[in-house]
ZATI-735047 format. One record per residue: residue number from 1; residue in three letters; x, y, z of N, C-alpha, C in turn. Coordinates in Angstrom, 3 decimals. Example, Ala and Ser with C-alpha at 12.3 -4.5 7.8 and 13.67 -1.06 7.14 Angstrom:
<base seq="1" type="ALA" n_X="13.190" n_Y="-5.690" n_Z="7.800" ca_X="12.300" ca_Y="-4.500" ca_Z="7.800" c_X="13.200" c_Y="-3.300" c_Z="7.800"/>
<base seq="2" type="SER" n_X="12.850" n_Y="-2.250" n_Z="7.080" ca_X="13.670" ca_Y="-1.060" ca_Z="7.140" c_X="12.900" c_Y="0.030" c_Z="7.870"/>
***
This chain:
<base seq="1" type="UNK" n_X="-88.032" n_Y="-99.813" n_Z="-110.463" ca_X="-87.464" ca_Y="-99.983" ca_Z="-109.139" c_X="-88.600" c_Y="-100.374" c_Z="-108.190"/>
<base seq="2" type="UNK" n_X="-88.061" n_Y="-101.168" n_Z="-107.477" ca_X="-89.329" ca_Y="-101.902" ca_Z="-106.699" c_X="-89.180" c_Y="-101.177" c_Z="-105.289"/>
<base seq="3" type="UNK" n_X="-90.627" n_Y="-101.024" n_Z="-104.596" ca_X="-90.152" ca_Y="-100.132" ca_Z="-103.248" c_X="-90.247" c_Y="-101.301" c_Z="-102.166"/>
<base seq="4" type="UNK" n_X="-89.315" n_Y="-101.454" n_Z="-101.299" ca_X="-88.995" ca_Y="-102.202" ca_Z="-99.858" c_X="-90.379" c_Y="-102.076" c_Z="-99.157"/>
<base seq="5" type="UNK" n_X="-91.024" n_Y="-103.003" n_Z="-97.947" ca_X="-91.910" ca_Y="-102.756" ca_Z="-97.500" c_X="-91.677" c_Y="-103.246" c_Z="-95.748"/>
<base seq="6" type="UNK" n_X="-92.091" n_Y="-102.746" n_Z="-94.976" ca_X="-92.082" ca_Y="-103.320" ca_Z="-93.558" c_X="-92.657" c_Y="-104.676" c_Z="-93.548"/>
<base seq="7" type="UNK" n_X="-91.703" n_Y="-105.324" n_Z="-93.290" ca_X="-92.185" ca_Y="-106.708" ca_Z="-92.320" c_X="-92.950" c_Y="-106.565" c_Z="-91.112"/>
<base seq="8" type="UNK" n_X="-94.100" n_Y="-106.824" n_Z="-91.612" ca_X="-95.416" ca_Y="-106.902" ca_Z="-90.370" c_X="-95.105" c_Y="-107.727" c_Z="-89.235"/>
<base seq="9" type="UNK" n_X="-94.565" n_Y="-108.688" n_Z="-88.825" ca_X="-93.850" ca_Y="-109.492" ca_Z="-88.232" c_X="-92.903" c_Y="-109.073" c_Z="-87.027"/>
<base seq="10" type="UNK" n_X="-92.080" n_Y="-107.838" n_Z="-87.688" ca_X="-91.198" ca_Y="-107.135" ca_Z="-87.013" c_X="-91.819" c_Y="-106.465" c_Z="-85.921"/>
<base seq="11" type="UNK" n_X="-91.216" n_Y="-106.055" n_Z="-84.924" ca_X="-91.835" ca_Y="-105.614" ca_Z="-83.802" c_X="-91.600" c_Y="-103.911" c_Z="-84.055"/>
<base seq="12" type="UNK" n_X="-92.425" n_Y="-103.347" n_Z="-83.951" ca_X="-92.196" ca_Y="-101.472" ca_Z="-83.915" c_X="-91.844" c_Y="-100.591" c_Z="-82.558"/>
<base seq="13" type="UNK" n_X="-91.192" n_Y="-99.757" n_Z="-82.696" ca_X="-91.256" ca_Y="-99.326" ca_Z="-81.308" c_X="-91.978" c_Y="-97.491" c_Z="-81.821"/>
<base seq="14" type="UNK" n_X="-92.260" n_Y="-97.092" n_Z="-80.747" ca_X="-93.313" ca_Y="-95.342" ca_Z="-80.257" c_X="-92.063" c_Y="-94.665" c_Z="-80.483"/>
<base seq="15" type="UNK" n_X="-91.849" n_Y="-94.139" n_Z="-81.383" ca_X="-90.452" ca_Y="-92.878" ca_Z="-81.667" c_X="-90.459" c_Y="-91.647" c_Z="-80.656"/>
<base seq="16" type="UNK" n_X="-91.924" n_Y="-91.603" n_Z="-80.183" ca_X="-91.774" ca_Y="-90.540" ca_Z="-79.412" c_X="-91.497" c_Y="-90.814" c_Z="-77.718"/>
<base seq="17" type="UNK" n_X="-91.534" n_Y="-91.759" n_Z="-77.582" ca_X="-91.282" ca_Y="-92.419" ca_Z="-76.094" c_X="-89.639" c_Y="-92.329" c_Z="-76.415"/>
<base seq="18" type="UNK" n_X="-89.189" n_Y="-92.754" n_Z="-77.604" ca_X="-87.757" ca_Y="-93.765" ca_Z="-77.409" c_X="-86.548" c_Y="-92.298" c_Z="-77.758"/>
<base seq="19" type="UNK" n_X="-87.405" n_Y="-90.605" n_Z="-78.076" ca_X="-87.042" ca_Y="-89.488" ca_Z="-78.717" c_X="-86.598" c_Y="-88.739" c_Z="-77.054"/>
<base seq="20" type="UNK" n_X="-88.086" n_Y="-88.519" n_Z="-76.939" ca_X="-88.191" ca_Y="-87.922" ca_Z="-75.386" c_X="-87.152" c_Y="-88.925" c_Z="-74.276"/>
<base seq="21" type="UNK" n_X="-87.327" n_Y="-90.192" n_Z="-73.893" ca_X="-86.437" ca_Y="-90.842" ca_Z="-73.006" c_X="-84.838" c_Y="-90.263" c_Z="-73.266"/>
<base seq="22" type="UNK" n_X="-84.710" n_Y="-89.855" n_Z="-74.468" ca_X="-82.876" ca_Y="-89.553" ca_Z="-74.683" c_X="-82.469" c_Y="-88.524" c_Z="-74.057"/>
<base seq="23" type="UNK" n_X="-83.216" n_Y="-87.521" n_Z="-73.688" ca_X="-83.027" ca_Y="-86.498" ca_Z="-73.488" c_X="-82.812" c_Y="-86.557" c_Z="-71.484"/>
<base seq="24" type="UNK" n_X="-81.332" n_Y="-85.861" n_Z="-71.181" ca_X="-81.298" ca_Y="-86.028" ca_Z="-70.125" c_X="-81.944" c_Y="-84.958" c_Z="-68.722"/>
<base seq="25" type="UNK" n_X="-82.174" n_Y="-85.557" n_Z="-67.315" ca_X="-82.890" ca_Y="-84.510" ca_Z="-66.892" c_X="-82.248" c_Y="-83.227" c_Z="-66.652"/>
<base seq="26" type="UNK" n_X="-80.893" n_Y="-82.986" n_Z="-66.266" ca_X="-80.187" ca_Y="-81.732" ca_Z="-66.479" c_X="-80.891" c_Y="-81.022" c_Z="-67.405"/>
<base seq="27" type="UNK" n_X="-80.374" n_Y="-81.114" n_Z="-68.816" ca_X="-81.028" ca_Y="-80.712" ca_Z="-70.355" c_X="-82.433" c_Y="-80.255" c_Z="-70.190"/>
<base seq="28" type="UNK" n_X="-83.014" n_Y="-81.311" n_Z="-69.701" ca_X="-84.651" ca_Y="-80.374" ca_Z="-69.068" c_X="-84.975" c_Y="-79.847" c_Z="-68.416"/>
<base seq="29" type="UNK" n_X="-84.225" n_Y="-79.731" n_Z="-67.541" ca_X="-83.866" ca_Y="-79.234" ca_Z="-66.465" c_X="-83.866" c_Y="-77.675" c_Z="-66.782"/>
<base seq="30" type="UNK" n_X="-82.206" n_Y="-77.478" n_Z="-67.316" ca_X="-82.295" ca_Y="-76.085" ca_Z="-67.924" c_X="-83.181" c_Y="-75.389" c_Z="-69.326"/>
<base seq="31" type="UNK" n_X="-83.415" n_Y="-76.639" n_Z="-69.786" ca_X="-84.829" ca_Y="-75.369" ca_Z="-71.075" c_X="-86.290" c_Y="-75.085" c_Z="-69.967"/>
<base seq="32" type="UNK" n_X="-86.212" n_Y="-75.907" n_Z="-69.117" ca_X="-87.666" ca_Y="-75.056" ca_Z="-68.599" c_X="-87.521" c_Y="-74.179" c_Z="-67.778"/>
<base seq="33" type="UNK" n_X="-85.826" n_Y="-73.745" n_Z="-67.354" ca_X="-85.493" ca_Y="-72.990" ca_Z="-66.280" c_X="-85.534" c_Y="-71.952" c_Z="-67.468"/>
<base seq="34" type="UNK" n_X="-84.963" n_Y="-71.681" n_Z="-68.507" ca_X="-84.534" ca_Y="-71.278" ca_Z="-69.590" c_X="-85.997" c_Y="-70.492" c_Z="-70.587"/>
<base seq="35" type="UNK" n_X="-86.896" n_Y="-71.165" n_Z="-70.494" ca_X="-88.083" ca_Y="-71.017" ca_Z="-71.061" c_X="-88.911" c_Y="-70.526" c_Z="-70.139"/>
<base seq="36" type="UNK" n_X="-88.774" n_Y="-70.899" n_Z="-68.849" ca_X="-90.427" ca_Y="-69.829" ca_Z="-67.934" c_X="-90.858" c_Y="-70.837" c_Z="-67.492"/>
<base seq="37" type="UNK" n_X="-91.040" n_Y="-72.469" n_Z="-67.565" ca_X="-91.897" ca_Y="-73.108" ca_Z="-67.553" c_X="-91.818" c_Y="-73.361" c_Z="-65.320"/>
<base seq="38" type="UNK" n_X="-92.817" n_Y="-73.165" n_Z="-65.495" ca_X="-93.258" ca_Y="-73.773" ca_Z="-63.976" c_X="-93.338" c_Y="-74.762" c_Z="-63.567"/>
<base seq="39" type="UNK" n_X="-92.144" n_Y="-75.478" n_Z="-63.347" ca_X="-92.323" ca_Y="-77.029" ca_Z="-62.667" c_X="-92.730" c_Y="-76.944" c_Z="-60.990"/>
<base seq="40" type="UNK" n_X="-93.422" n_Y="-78.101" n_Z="-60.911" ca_X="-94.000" ca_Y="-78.619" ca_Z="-59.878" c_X="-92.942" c_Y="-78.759" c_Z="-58.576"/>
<base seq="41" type="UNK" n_X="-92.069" n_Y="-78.400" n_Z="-58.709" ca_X="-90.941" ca_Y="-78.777" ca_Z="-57.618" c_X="-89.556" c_Y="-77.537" c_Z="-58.126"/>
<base seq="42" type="UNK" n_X="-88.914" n_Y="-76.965" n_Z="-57.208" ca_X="-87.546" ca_Y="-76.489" ca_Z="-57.288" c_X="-86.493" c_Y="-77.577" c_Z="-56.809"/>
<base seq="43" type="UNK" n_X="-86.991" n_Y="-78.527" n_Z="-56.622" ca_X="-85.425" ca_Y="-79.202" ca_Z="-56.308" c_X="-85.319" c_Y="-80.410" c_Z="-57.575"/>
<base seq="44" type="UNK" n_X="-83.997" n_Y="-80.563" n_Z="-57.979" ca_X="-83.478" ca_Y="-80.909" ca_Z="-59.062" c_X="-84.137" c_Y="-82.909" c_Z="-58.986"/>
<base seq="45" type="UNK" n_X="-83.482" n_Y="-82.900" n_Z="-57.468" ca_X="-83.851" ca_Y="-84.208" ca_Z="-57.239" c_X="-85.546" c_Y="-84.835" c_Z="-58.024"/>
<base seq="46" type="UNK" n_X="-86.262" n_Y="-84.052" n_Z="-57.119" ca_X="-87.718" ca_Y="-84.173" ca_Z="-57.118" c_X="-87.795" c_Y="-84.173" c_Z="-58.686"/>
<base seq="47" type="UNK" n_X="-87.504" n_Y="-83.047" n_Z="-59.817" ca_X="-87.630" ca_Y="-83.195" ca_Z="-60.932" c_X="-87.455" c_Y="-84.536" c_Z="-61.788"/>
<base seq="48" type="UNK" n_X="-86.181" n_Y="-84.917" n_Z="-61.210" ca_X="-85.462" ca_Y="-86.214" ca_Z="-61.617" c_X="-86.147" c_Y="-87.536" c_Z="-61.932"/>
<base seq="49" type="UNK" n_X="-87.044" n_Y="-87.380" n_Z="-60.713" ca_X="-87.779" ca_Y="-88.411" ca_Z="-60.711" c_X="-89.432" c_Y="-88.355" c_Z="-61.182"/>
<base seq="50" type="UNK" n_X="-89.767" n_Y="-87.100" n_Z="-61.394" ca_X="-90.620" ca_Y="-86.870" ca_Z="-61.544" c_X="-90.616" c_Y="-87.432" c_Z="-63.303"/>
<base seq="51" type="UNK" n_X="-90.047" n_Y="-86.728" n_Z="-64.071" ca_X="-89.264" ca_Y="-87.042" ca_Z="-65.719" c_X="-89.044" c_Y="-88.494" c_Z="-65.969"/>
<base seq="52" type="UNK" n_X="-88.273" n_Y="-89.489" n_Z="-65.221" ca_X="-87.299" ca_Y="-90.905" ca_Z="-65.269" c_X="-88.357" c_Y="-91.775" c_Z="-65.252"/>
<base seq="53" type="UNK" n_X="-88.772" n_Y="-92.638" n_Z="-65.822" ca_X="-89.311" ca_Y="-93.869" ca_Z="-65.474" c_X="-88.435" c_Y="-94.980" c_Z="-64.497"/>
<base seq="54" type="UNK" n_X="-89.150" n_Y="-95.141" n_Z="-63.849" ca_X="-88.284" ca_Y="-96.260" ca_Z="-62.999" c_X="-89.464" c_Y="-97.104" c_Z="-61.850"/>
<base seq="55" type="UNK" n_X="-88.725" n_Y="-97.720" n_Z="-61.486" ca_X="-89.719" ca_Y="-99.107" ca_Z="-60.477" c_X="-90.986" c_Y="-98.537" c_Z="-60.485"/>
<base seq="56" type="UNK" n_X="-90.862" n_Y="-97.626" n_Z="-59.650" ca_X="-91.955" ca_Y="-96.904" ca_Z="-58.696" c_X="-93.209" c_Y="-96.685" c_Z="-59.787"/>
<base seq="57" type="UNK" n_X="-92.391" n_Y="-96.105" n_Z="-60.733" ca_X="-93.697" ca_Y="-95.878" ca_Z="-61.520" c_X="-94.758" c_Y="-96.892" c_Z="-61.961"/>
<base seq="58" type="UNK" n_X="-96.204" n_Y="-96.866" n_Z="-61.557" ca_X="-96.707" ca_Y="-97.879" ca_Z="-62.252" c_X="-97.888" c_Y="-96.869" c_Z="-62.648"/>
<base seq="59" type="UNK" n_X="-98.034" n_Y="-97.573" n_Z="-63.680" ca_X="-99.786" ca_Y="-97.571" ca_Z="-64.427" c_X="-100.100" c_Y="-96.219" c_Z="-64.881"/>
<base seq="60" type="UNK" n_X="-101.028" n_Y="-95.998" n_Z="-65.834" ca_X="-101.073" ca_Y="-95.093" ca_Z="-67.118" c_X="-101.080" c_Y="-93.499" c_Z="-66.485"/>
<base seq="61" type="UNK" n_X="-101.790" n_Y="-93.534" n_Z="-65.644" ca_X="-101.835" ca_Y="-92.014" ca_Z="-64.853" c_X="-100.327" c_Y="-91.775" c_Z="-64.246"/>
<base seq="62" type="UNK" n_X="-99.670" n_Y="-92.501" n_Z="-64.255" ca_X="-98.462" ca_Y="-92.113" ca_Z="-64.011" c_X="-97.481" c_Y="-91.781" c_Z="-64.937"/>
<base seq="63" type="UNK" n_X="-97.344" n_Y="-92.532" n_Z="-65.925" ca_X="-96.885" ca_Y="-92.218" ca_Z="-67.680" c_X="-97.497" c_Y="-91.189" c_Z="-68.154"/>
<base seq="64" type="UNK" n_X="-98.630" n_Y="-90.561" n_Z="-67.714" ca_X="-99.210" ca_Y="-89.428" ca_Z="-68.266" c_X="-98.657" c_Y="-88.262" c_Z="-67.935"/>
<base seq="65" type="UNK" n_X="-97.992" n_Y="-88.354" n_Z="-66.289" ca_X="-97.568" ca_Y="-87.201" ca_Z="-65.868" c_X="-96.677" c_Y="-87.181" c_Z="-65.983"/>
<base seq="66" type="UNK" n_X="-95.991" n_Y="-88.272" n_Z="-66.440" ca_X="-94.257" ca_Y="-88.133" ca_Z="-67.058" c_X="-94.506" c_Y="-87.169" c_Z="-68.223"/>
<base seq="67" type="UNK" n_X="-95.134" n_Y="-87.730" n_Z="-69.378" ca_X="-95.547" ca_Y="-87.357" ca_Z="-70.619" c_X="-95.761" c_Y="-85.515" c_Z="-70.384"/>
<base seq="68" type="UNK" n_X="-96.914" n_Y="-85.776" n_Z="-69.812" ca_X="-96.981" ca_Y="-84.027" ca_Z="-70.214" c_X="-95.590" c_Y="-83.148" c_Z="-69.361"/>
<base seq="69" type="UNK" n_X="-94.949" n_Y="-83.357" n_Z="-68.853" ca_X="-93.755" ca_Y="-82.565" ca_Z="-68.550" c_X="-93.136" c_Y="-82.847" c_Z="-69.284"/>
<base seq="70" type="UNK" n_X="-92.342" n_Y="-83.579" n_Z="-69.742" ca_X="-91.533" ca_Y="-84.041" ca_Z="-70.942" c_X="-91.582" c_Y="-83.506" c_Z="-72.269"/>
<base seq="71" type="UNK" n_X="-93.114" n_Y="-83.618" n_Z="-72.908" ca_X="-93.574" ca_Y="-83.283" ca_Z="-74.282" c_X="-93.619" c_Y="-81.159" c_Z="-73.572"/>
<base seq="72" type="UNK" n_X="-93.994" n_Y="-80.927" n_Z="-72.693" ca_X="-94.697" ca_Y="-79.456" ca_Z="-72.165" c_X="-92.977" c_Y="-78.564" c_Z="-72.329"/>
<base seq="73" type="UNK" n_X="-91.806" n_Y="-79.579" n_Z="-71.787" ca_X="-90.564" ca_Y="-78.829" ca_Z="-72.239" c_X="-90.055" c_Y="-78.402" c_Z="-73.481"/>
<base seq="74" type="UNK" n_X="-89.997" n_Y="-80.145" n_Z="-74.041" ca_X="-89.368" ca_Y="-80.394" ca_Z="-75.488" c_X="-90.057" c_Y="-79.761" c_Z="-76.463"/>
<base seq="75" type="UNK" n_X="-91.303" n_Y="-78.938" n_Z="-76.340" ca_X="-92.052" ca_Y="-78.619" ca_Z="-76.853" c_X="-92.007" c_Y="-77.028" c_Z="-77.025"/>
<base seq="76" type="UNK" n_X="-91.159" n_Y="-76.567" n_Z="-76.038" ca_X="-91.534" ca_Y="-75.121" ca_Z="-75.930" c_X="-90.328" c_Y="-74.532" c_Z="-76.785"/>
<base seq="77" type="UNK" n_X="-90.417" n_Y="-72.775" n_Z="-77.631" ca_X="-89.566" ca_Y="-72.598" ca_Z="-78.504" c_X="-87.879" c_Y="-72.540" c_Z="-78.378"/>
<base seq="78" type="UNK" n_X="-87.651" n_Y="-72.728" n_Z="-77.323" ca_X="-85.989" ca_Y="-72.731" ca_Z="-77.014" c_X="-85.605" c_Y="-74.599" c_Z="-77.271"/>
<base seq="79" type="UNK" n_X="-86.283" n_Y="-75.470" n_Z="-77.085" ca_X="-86.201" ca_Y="-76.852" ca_Z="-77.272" c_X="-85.735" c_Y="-77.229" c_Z="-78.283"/>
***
């Protein structure tokens, strides 16, 4: 039996960008309310955007601070 191989060609996508993005901010909302975790803001709004990629966001220090809230939830043992 012959084994299949990836087409180098094909474009790949980051599983963990495309894992974490599914998850909605409600949902994160309540595991870090749920878990202890100390977010930077009590209002739902502020969270919202803090989590979402959108326009505003530009450039890597900003994806970073998406990232570590995101991974700092999904990460903790109720997740």
């Amino acid at each position: 039996m012959t084994r299949q191989r990836l087409d180098p060609r094909l474009p790949l996508s980051e599983l963990h960008v495309h894992l974490g993005a599914a998850v909605t901010p409600a949902i994160m909302w309540g595991i870090a309310h749920a878990q202890g975790i100390r977010l930077p803001t009590k209002d739902f709004s502020a969270f919202r955007d803090l989590i979402t990629v959108g326009r505003r966001r530009r450039g890597f220090e900003a994806y970073l601070v998406l990232f570590h809230w995101t991974e700092l939830i999904q990460s903790s043992p109720f997740a």
